[in-house]
C-alpha positions, 0 to 999 in steps of 0.5 A: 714795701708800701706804695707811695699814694698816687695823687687823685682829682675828684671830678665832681664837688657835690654828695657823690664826691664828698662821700668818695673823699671821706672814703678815701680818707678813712681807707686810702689804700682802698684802690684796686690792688691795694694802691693807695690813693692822697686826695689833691683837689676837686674838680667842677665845671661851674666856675662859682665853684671854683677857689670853694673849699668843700670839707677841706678839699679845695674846687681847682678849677674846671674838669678839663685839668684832669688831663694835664693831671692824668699826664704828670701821672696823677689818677681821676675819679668821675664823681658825678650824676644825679636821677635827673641827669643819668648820663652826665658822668658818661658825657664827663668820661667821654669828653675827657677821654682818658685812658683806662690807667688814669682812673682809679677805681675805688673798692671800700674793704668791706665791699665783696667781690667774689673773684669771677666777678670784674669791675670795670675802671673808674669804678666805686664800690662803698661799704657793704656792697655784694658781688656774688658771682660772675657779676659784669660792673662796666667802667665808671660805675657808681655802688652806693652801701648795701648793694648787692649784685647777684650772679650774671649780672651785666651792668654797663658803663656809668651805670648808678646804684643808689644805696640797698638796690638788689639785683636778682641773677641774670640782669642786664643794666644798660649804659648809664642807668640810674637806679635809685636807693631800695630798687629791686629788679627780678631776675633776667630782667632788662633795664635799657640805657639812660633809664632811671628807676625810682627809689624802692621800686620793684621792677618786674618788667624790662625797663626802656631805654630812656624812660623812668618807672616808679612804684611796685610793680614798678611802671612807666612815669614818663618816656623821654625823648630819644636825644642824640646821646640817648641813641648812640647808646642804643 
């Protein structure tokens, strides 16, 4: 018997979410064990947006209507964060403070997952992406196509990856990291919490927390300061 879908909010009304709702569209049975998925609205703080139509899905209002939803029993997705502000989908999944269960996570069916391998809830994997062996995705993770993840990898929470990021074995990701599209990181490496990894960057060392490198071999751009969200995940 087919599931009914559950009615989704998409946190989030810009590139991220847009591209989450075309893949609900064109897969909606793509959640985790088969469940399905009917896209019902966007959600977004900026009340410019709010009453918008973006690619036919209406702006509701502000996030905090995804708690009423999760109550009547409805799923949310944080769709949200940029290189600039790595830790925005993190402070959104804190400040709604949701149970595991309203989230959905979102696995494309050309994503592999290899069965020792977990991915955390609010989670999205698009198209192409590879998990190969005993892979750690912790909850709310972003996989954009054509990621691949090698065995005992350790990804945190809210953590992003930009499209073609290969991760070789054994790296540890720290919580909301944003890596960018074509980075490379060499096994048993670490890149700490809050820290962003431009795009096509070859990462041979550990990367701190906080702070953004670029190049190949990639280097330290800038350090950010320790703000009091970047210390509670240290």
């Amino acid at each position: 018997m087919t599931r009914a879908p559950r009615p989704l909010l998409v946190a989030g009304s810009g590139g991220f979410a847009r591209e989450t709702v075309q893949l609900l569209r064109a897969h909606p049975g793509s959640g985790s064990q088969g469940q399905r998925y009917r896209v019902t609205g966007l959600l977004d703080d900026d009340p410019r947006r709010h009453g918008v139509l973006v690619d036919g899905v209406p702006v509701l209002g502000p996030c905090e209507l995804a708690r009423e939803h999760a109550t009547r029993g409805g799923a949310v997705l944080a769709c949200v964060g940029r290189p600039g502000a790595p830790a925005s989908r993190h402070e959104l999944v804190s400040r709604l403070a949701l149970p595991d269960g309203a989230w959905a996570t979102v696995i494309h069916p050309l994503a592999s997952v290899s069965p020792d391998s977990v991915v955390g809830a609010g989670g999205v994997l698009h198209a192409g992406v590879v998990l190969t062996a005993a892979v750690r995705l912790g909850r709310h993770a972003v996989v954009m196509p054509h990621v691949v993840l090698t065995h005992d990898d350790e990804v945190g929470d809210a953590v992003t990856f930009g499209a073609g990021v290969r991760l070789a074995g054994g790296v540890i990701v720290g919580d909301a990291a944003y890596l960018g599209c074509g980075a490379l990181v060499r096994e048993q490496r670490r890149v700490g919490a809050g820290a962003v990894v431009g795009m096509g960057a070859v990462v041979l060392q550990d990367v701190p927390a906080g702070e953004v490198w670029v190049g190949s071999p990639a280097r330290v751009l800038s350090a950010a300061p320790r703000t009091s969200l970047l210390e509670a995940f240290l």
